[in-house]
Structure formats: structure tokens, C-alpha cells
N, C-alpha and C positions, 0 to 999 in steps of 0.2 A: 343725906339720903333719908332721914326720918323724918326731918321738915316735909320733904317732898313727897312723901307714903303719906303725910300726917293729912298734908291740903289735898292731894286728891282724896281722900277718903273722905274729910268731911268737907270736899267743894271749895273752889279757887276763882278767885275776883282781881283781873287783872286789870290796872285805871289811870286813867291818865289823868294827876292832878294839876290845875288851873285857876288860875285867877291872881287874887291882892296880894294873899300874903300865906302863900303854899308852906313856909317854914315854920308858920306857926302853927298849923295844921299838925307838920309834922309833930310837931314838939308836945301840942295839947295829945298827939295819941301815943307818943310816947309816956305822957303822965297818967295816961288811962288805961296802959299797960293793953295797947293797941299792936299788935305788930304787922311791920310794913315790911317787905322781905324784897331785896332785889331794886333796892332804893337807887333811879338814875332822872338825872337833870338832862332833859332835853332841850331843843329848841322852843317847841310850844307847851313844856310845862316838864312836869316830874314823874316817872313811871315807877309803879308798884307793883306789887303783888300781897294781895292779903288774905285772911281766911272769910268762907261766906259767912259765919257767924259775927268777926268784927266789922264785916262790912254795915252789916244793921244796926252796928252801934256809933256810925260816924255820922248819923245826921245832924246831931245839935254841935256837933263839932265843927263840921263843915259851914254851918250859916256863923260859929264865932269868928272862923277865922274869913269869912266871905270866901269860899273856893268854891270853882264847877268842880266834882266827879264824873269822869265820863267812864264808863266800862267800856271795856275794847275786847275781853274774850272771858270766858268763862269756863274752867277747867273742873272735873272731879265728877265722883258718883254721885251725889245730886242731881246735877244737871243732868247727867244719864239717863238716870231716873225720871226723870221727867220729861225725856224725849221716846222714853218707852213708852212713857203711857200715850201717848198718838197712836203707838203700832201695839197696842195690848191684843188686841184679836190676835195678830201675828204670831205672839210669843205666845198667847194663851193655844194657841194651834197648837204650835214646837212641842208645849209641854202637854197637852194631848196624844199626841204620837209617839211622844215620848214614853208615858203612859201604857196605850195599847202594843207597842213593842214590849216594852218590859214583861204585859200580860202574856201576849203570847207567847214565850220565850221560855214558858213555863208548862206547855202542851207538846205535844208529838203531833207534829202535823205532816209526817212523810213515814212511812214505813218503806224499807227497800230491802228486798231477802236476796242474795248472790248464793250460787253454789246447786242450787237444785236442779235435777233434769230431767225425775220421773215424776215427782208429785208437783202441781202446777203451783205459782205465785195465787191464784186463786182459792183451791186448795186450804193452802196455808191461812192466807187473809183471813177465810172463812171462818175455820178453825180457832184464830185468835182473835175473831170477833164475837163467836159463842165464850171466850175466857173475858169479853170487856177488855182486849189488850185491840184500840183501834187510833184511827187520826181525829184527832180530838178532845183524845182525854190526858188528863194531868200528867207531866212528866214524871214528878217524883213518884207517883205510883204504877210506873214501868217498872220493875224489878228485874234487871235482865235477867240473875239468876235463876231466879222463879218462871220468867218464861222459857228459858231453854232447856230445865227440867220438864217442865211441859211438851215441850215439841217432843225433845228425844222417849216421853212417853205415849205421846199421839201419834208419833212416825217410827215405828221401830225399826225402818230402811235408815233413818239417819246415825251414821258411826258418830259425828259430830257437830257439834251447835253451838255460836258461839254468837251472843245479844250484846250489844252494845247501844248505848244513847250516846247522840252528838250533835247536840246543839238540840233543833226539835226532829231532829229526826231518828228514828229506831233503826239500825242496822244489825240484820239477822245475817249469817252466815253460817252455810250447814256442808257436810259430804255425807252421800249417799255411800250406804255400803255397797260394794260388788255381790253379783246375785251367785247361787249356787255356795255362798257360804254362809254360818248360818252367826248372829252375831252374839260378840261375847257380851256378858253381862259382868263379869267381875274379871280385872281387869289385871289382876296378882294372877292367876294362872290361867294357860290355855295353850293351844298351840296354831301354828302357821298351816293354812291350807292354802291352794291355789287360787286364784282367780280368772288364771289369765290360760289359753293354751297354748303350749308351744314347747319345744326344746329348750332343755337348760344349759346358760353358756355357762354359767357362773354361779357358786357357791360360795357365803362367809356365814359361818355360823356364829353367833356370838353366843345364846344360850340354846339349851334343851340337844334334843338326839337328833339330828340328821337323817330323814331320812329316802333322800334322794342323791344323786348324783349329777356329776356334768357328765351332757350327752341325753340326758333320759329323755320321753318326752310325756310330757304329762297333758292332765286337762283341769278343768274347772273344777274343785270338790278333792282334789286328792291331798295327801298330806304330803306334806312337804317337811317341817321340823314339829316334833312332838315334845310336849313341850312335860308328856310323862316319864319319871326317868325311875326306870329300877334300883333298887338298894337291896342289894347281895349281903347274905351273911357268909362267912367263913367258909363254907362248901359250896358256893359256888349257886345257892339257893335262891330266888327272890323273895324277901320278905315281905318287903309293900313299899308303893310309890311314893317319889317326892315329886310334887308339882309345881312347875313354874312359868313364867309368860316366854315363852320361844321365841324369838329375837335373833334374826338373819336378813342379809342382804340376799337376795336370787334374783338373777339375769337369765330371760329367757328371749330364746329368738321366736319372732311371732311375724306372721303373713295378715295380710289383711289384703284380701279379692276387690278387685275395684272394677266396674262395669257402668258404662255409661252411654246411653245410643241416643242418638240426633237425626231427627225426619228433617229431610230437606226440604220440604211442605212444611208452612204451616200458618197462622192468619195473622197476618199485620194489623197491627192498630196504631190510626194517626194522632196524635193526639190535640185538639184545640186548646183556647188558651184559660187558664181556669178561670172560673169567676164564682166570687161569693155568697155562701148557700144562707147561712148561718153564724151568728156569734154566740158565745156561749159564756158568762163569768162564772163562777163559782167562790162561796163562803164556804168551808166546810163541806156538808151537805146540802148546802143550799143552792138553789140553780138556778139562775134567769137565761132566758134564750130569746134571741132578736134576730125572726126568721125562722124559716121551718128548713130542714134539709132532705133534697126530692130524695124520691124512692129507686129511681134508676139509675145506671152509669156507675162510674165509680168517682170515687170520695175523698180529695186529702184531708185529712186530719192535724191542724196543727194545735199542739197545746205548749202553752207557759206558765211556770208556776215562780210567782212573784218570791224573790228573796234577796235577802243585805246580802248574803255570805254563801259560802258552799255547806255548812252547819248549820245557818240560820231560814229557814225555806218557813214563808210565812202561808196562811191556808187560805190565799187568795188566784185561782185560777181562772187562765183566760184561755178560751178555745173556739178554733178557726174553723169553717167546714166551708170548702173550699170544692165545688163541682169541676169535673173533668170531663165534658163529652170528648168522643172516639170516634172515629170510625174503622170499621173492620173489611180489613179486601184482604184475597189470598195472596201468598208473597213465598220465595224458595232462596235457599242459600244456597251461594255456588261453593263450590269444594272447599276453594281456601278459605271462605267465612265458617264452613263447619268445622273445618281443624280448628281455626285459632279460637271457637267458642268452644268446643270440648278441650282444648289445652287452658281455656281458660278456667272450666270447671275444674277438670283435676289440679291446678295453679291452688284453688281454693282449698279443693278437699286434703293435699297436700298440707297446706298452713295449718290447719285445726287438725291435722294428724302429728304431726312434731309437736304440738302443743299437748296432745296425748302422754307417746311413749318419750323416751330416753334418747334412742335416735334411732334414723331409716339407714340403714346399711344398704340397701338396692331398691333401683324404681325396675321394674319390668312391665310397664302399660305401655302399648301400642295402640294407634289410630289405622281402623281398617274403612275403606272407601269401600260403600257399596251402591247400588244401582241405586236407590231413593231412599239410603241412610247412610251415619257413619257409626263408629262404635267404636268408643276407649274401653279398651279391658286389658287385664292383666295382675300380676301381684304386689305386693311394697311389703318388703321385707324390712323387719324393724326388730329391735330391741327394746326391753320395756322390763321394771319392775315386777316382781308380782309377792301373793303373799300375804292374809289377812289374816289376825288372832281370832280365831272360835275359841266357845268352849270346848273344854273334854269331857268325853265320857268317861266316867273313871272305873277304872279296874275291877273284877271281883274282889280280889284279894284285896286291894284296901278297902272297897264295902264290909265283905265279910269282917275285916281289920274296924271300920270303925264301929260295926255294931256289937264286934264284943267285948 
């Protein structure tokens, strides 16, 4: 095996020796400490195998003993090497691209934020382009840390923020706090207020005072566990408070009104078959466009953003504009086309309601038929979490306690 590692590496001259007198051939490169490897007698002469260094030392040997050397194949990294250099553009590509991947790999070229509902992906973008946190610049000077200290102080609605880098791409993810409660800043004490309204089914308090019941019904902003707890001396006195983070489970039942109405008028559009407005590539911020796209009608928009990996998204985009002419004439649903398309809106609004609360305990929406409309209404009873830490306002009595 280390003969065979030895010659490819330093290149393998495989030959078929010929002519007067092939054995003394042998024997002169046996004295010249020649080696011939894989020594067989054939019909029309003797097959070897030697290295390409000895092979350049068999000339004056070969005219002593009068023999043809014929080569028959030529094995090892040498000759590799020299079939590369024909295709050296080639490889000199490979390792060009090989190159500019490396570099970019080393940029954020995707930002993606999940989680937000009131302040927009725009919003944000903006925000983190006045901080120089954008698609283009150096990954190792993304700090998630540092950015998501940032947001939770540019967005005081955000309870949570959490920045991550993968690959070139920056993944923000945040929650919005519920409104009507007001958010805590220190996160050792505080107590549970409501967020949500309805009747409580259920009660577990883990820490702080309790102060609600099952059955009661509350609303948005009221307290629910307080997370200030009195500390009694001997007669029964309060002396001053201990505070802590209030920590319960609460189950409340909640309604959610659902109304939905369908004119059985209303203007059809045909639509013809698309055809192409414009193309669009993009570098970065850089943009070439081939073609203009018109100002009427409407518009598909297709974009793809070139990448190896679902991590790896490099910052080369290509984009489609795609024209859609219409035409518009009046058109009416008959009865059963407007049930099954308002059963198919609540079908939807359904889905993203269970993906909400805990669960739907009752549907009660009804489809009414009327003379030139229909209308889903009714209620969806559900169950759902509620419950968010504010701060507290704390006590006279421990004010007055700490200032003296």
C-alpha cells in the first residue's frame, strides 16, 4: 500500500518492454537501483510499472541493452496536474466562487422579524437602519444582544425580543404586550392584571394574594393576583410590605362576536392570460430593470432570492412583473354560492381563532338569507389564558418605611 500511495503521488509510468535482450535491461536497472514493480512476461515483451522519476533515468540504459520502451498508461498527480492546466480557467472559476461565497457568508443579507402585529416590518427596518443594523453589513458586528436591548427600548409595547444570526441571515423575534396593562420594568416584583375579559373558570395561584374568584367577571386593567403581601406584627398590625412577582394560572371564559354580510351583487373580473411587464435583478441595493412596468391593471409580483441553504441566502435577487389585464361585468351569487363562501370565511376566521385562545367551547353563528344579502352572525365561546405582570404601586406605609 505505500508503494502504491508512493507512485501516485510522485506519478506512474506503465511500459511495455521490447526488443534483443529485455533481461539485461532488467538487470542494468536493477544495478542502478532502478525499481521495476509488477515485473510480467508477456507475449510481445515484459510489463512494468515504474516511477516517473526512474523512468528519465532509463535512457542510456535502454540503447545498452537495445530495447523499445513503449508507454501504455500513465498514472499519479503529475499527470493530473497537467491535465488541469487545459482547464485552469475552470478551476480558476471554482476557486473564484469559492472565494466570493466565503465573503459573503460573512454579511447579513436577510433580515426577517416574526411576531409583531401593531408596529409594522417597516417600522422596525427603519428603526434598525438609523442603528446601521441593515442587509449588507458585517455579520460579526450584529450583536444580537445589543440589538434587542435596543428594540425593547425603542418599542416599549414589546414584553419580548429575542435576535438571533443564522447563517447570513438576522432573525428578530418579539411579543407585543397586551393593551390596558401597563409594562413592568423589574421583573423580581409586580403583580398579575387582566388582559383579557370574561368570566373566571379557573384559579391556581402559585405566588402573591389572590385576588379574584371563579365565577367573577372581570375586564381588561383589573387586578387579579397582587403580588404585595402584608407582614403583620403580633397584634394583628401591618407593618410594611414584602414584594414579589405574582405567578398564577387563570382560565377565563370569553365570547368573541362574529358578523359577516355578503351582497349577492357584485362585479366580476375575467381575468386574461399574464404577460410580461418587466424584469428586475438586484445586488444589494443595486438594481437593474429590463422593461418598464405599465401604470394600469393589476400587477403580479414574483420575487426570488438566490441561496445554497435555508441559512445561507446570498444578496442576489431576481424579480418578475408580470401584467394581468381584466375585464369587469356585473355577476350575483345564487343562495348556495353565498352560504358556502360565508361558511367558508368563518372556516378561516375559525382557524386563527383556536390558534388564539386555549379552546372554543361553543360555536353559535347562524347564516341568515335575505332579499339581496346573506349575513353570518353570532358568538364563539371560548376559553383562554389571561394575566400579565405590571409593576406595583407600592404602599404608603412602606414609602413612609423607606424614607425613614
Amino acid at each position: 500500500m505505500r508503494v502504491k500511495e508512493r507512485l501516485e503521488r510522485c506519478g506512474q509510468v506503465v511500459c511495455r518492454i521490447s526488443g534483443e535482450e529485455p533481461l539485461r535491461f532488467v538487470n542494468l536497472c536493477r544495478s542502478q537501483n532502478i525499481c521495476l514493480y509488477g515485473l510480467q512476461k508477456k507475449e510481445e515483451g515484459y510489463l512494468c510499472a515504474m516511477s516517473l522519476r526512474d523512468f528519465f533515468q532509463i535512457r542510456r540504459i535502454r540503447r545498452l541493452a537495445g530495447v523499445h520502451i513503449q508507454v501504455i498508461r500513465r498514472k499519479g498527480l503529475p499527470f493530473l496536474l497537467k491535465k488541469m492546466e487545459k482547464r485552469s480557467v475552470f478551476f480558476l472559476g471554482i476557486a473564484v466562487c469559492m472565494a466570493l461565497l466565503g465573503i459573503c457568508y460573512g454579511f447579513i443579507w436577510d433580515i426577517r422579524i416574526d411576531g409583531n402585529q401593531e408596529i409594522t416590518n417597516e417600522t422596525i427596518l427603519r428603526y434598525l437602519k438609523s442603528r446601521q443594523i441593515k442587509c449588507g453589513m458585517v455579520k460579526k458586528n450584529a450583536d444580537p444582544h445589543s440589538i434587542a436591548a435596543d428594540l425593547r427600548n425603542a418599542f416599549p409595547s414589546f414584553s419580548w425580543v429575542s435576535v438571533e444570526k443564522t447563517g447570513t441571515i438576522l432573525k428578530i423575534r418579539v411579543e407585543e404586550a397586551r393593551k390596558n396593562v401597563p409594562i413592568l420594568e423589574n421583573t423580581q416584583e409586580g403583580s398579575l392584571y387582566a388582559d383579557t375579559e370574561g368570566e373566571i373558570a379557573s384559579v391556581i395561584t402559585r405566588s402573591g394574594i389572590c385576588m379574584v374568584q371563579e365565577g367573577e367577571y372581570i375586564y381588561p386593567g383589573d387586578l387579579l393576583v397582587s403580588g404585595e403581601i402584608p407582614v403583620l406584627d403580633d397584634g394583628g398590625n401591618v407593618t410594611h410590605y414584602a414584594y414579589c412577582a405574582a405567578d398564577a394560572d387563570i382560565v377565563v371564559n370569553t365570547a368573541y362576536v362574529y358578523y359577516d354580510r355578503l351582497d349577492y351583487a357584485f362585479q366580476k373580473r375575467e381575468y386574461e392570460k399574464p404577460r410580461l411587464s418587466a424584469v428586475q435583478l438586484g445586488w444589494g441595493e443595486q438594481q437593474i430593470k429590463i422593461g418598464e412596468k405599465e401604470t394600469k391593471g393589476e400587477y403580479r409580483i414574483r420575487a426570488w432570492q438566490f441561496r445554497l441553504s435555508e441559512a445561507f441566502v446570498l444578496p442576489v435577487m431576481l424579480t418578475v412583473y408580470e401584467a394581468v389585464p381584466f375585464t369587469v361585468y356585473p355577476a350575483a351569487y345564487t343562495r348556495q354560492e353565498a352560504i358556502e363562501l360565508l361558511q367558508e370565511h368563518f372556516s378561516e376566521y375559525y382557524k386563527q381563532l383556536r390558534k388564539k385562545v386555549m379552546r372554543i367551547t361553543e360555536n353559535d353563528v347562524k347564516i341568515i338569507l335575505y332579499k339581496d344579502h346573506a349575513v353570518a352572525y353570532g358568538i364563539v365561546y371560548t376559553q383562554e389564558r389571561t394575566g400579565a405582570l405590571a409593576q406595583i404601586e407600592k404602599s404608603v406605609i412602606e414609602t413612609e418605611r423607606n424614607d425613614s
